[in-house]
N, C-alpha and C positions, 0 to 999 in steps of 0.2 A: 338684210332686207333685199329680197328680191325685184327683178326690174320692173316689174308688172305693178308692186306697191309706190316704187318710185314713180313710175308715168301717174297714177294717179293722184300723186302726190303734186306732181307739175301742175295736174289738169285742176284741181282743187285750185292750185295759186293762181292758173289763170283765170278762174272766176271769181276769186277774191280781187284782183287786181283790176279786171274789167268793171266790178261790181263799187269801188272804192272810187273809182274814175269818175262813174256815172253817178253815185249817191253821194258825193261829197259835196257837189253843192246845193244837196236838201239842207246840210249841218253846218254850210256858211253862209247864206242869202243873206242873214245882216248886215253880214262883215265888209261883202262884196259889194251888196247896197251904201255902206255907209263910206268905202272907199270912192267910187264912182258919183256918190252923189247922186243917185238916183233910187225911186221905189221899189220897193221889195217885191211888189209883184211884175214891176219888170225884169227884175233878177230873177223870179218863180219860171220867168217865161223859158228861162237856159232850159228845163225840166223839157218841158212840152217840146221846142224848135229838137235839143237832143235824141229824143225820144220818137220825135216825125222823122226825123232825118235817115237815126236807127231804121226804124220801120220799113222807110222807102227804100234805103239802098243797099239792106241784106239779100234781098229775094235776086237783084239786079246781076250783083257782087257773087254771089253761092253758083249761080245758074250759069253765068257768064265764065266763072273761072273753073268748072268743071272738066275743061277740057287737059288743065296743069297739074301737075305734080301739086298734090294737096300740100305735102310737106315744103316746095318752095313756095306755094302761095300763103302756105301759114305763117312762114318766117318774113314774108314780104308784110302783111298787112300788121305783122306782130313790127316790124320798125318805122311803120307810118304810124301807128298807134303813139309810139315812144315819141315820136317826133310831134304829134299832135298834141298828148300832154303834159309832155315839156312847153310850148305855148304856151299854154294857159297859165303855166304859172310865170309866165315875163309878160303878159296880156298889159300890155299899159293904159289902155281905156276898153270899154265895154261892148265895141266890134270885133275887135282883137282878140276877147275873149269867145264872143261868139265864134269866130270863125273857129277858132280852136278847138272848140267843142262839137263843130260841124266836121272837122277832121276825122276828130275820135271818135264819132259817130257813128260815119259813113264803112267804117269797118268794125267795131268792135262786135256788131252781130255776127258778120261771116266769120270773126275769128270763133268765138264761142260753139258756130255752127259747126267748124271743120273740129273744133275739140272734142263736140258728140261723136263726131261721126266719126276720130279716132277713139273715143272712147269705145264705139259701139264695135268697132273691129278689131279693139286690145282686148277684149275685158269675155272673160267666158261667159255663154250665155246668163249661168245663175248669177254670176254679179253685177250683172250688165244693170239691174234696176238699182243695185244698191249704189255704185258706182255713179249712175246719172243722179240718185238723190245726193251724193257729196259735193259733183259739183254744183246744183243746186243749192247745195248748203254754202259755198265758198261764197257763193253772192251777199247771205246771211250772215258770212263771218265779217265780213265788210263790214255789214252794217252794227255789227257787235264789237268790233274791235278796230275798223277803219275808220269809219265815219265819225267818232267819238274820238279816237286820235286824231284825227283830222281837226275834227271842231277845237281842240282842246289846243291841236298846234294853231288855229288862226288866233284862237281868244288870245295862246300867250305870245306869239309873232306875228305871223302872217300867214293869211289864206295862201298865198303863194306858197310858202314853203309847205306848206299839205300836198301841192300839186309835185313839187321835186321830189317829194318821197313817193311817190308813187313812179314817177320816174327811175328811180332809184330801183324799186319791184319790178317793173315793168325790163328794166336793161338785164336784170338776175335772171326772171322769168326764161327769157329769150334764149340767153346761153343754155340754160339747165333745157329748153325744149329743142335744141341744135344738137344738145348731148342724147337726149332718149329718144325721141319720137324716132322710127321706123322711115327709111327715106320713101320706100315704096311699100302702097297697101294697095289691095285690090281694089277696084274702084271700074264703074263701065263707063265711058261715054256716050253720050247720046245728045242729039238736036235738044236745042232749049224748047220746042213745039214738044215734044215726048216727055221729057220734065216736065214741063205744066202740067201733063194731063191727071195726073196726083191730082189735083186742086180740083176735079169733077168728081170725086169719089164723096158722097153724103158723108162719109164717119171723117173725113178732112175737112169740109170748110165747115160744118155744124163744129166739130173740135175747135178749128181756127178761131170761131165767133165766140164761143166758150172762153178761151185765151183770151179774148180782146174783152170781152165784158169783166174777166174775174180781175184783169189789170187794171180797170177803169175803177173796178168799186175800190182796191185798194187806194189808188192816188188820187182819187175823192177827196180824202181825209189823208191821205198819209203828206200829199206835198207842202202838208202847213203841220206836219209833228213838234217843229221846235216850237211856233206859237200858240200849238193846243196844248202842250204841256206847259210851256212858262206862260201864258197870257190868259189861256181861259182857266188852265186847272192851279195859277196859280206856284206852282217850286219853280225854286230859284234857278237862274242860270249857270250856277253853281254845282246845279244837281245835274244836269240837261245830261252829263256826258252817262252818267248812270243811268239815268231813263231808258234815255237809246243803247246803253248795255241790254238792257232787262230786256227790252224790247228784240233787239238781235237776236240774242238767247232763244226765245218764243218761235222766231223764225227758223232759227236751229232746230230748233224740234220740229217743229213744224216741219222742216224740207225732210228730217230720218222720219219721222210717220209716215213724209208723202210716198217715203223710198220703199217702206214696208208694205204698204199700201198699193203700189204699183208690183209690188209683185204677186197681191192676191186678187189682182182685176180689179183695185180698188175705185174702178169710174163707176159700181154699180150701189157704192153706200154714197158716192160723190155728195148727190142732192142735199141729205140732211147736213153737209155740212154748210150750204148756202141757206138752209134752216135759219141756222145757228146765226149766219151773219148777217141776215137780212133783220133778226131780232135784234141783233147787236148793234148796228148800228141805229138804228131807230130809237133803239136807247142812250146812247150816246150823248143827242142834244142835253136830256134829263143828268143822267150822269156825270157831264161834266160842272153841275154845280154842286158836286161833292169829290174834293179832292181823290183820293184817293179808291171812290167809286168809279169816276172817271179814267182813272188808270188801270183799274183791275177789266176794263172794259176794252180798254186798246189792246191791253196783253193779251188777251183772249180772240180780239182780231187779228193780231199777229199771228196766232196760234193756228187759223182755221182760212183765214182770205187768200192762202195762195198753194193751200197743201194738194190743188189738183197739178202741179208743174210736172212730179215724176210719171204718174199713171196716165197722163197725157203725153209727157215725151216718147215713152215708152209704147203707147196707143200708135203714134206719129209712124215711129221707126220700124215696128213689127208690119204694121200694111205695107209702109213704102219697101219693105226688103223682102217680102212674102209674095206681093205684086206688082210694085212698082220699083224694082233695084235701079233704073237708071234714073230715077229722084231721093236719094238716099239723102245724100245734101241739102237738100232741099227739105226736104223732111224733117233734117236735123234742126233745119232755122226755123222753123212755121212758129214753134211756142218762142223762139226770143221776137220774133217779128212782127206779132201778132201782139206779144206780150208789153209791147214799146208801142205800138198803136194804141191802145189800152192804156198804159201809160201816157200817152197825148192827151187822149180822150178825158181821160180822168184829172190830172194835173188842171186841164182848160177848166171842166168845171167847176173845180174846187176854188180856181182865181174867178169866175164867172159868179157864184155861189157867194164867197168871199163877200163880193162887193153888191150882192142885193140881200142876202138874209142873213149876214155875218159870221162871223167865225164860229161862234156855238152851234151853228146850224149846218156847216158846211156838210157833214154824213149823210143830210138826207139826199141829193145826189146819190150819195153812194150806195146807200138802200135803196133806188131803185136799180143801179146795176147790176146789186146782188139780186135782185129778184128776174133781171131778164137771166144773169146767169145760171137762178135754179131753174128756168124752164128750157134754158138751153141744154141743163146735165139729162134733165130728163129729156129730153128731144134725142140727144147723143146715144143714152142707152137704150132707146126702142129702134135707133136705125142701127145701133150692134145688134139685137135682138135679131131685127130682119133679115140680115145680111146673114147671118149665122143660121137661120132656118132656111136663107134658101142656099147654104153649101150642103146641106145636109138629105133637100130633095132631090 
């Protein structure tokens, strides 16, 4: 196996590893709740503070260390990570855990950002899309094989010890990225005022907004899966770790469509898939008073609510390195940035929703963000349209 398979073999574990971090306590909030003694949708709340915290201090973080050695500031923010979810699992009451979570927060964007942005400069141009859908998938694999191991280790020990194995990944992770990554890539410097100016280009912040809506429809509904699946629809929590297999899986596919898809300009069939999920959800409420209807419904959201990640990343990185090289970084972070705001946003409603029109109804929320997101895809591709006819006058 060549080195080229290996790095992206790293960069795949490092978004399994980021992505287990962050979604394992979707697949513990009982556990956590019922050790602390308090409500579950104050334990929901980890979701949302992680996810703001995310948001706010990748852009700060990306922009700010631009001027070092990507490869020491990768290895620097990859052992504040270590150190921060190691916390969590000694957290002895429910500040302790927050803070922890505010730790691994506050870097795990910039890490994943500079892992694009060595993807984007390991990887030959033609793989470059398929490459960005993998690690997009390692987030997927998390939630197929982490979050489910995860769950399975709090039901038969402890929610803790889900947190040391991930510590466990996270210390492997690190060596194996000390061993390949490249000490020096090219890379420009430039003022943080010249970085931003990315962020006045129409096909960036309409992208950005896009990102932040298609994350808000998913954790609508997704930040209550364990209780839609064992409470409304019903299987046991016996089954729970299976569900969220099946469910992972969808994602799986989901992220290699997005891959294929981004390599044939796939933001221009974009729309009909927020079609798709603006109908899905909607049907949902109904849905979930047949077992198994209800589930062939989630699978199918899985399938479709986040498959714009690689033809947006790939959107992101082709302007900023075609026009704007000295926000390359930046560029790299916009969809986890944007994507975790959207995650706040979304998580909030679903506890908001929660407690005025109940758990069977929490989707509708989330059908309205699919629907600002299908006017957003179409918004996206008439300002590609224009920009493109006027390189052309």
């Amino acid at each position: 196996m060549n080195k080229y398979r290996w790095q992206a073999i790293v960069f795949v574990l490092v978004a399994f590893m980021l992505g287990c971090n962050e979604f394992i306590v979707v697949g513990v909030l009982s556990d956590i709740a019922k050790e602390y003694r308090i409500p579950v949708a104050t334990v929901g709340y980890l979701v949302t503070i992680f996810a703001t915290v995310y948001a706010v201090s990748t852009p700060f973080i990306t922009v700010l260390t631009s001027r070092f050695s990507r490869y020491k500031t990768l290895m620097a923010l990859m052992g504040i990570f270590l150190v921060g979810n190691t916390l969590s699992g000694f957290a002895m009451n429910y500040p302790v855990l927050l803070l922890s979570r505010i730790i691994t927060a506050m870097v795990a964007g910039a890490i994943i950002s500079l892992i694009m942005t060595f993807a984007s400069s390991i990887a030959p141009r033609e793989k470059r899309a398929s490459l960005v859908s993998w690690i997009f998938a390692g987030f997927s694999i998390a939630s197929v094989f982490g979050v489910p191991i995860g769950t399975a280790i709090s039901t038969s020990y402890s929610w803790r010890d889900a947190f040391y194995l991930i510590s466990i990944i996270s210390a492997v992770t690190c060596v194996l990225l000390g061993w390949l990554l490249p000490r020096k890539v090219e890379q420009v410097q430039s003022s943080v005022k010249n970085q931003l100016v990315l962020l006045k280009d129409p096909r960036i912040y309409v992208g950005i907004a896009l990102v932040l809506f298609t994350a808000a429809t998913m954790y609508a509904y997704y930040t209550y899966i364990r209780p839609l699946l064992t409470t409304a629809l019903g299987f046991s929590t016996q089954s729970l770790n299976w569900l969220l297999f099946l469910i992972g899986v969808m994602s799986i596919i989901s992220n290699r469509l997005s891959g294929m898809l981004a390599e044939r300009n796939g933001l221009r069939i974009m729309p009909r898939f927020y079609v798709v999920d603006v109908i899905l959800l909607a049907l949902l409420p109904i849905g979930l008073n047949f077992k198994f209807g209800g589930l062939a419904i989630l699978l199918a959201m899985s399938l479709v609510v986040t498959i714009i990640n690689s033809p947006i990343q790939i959107h992101f990185l082709n302007i900023a390195e075609e026009e704007y090289p000295q926000s390359t970084v930046l560029a790299s972070s916009l969809n986890s940035i944007f994507f975790n705001f959207g995650i706040s946003l979304g998580s909030a409603t679903a506890s908001g929703m929660l407690g005025t029109v109940g758990l069977n109804h929490i989707s509708l929320g989330a059908a309205g963000y699919a629907g600002i997101s299908l006017i957003l895809a179409l918004v996206l591709n008439r300002v590609i349209k224009r920009y493109r006819q006027n390189s052309f006058n």
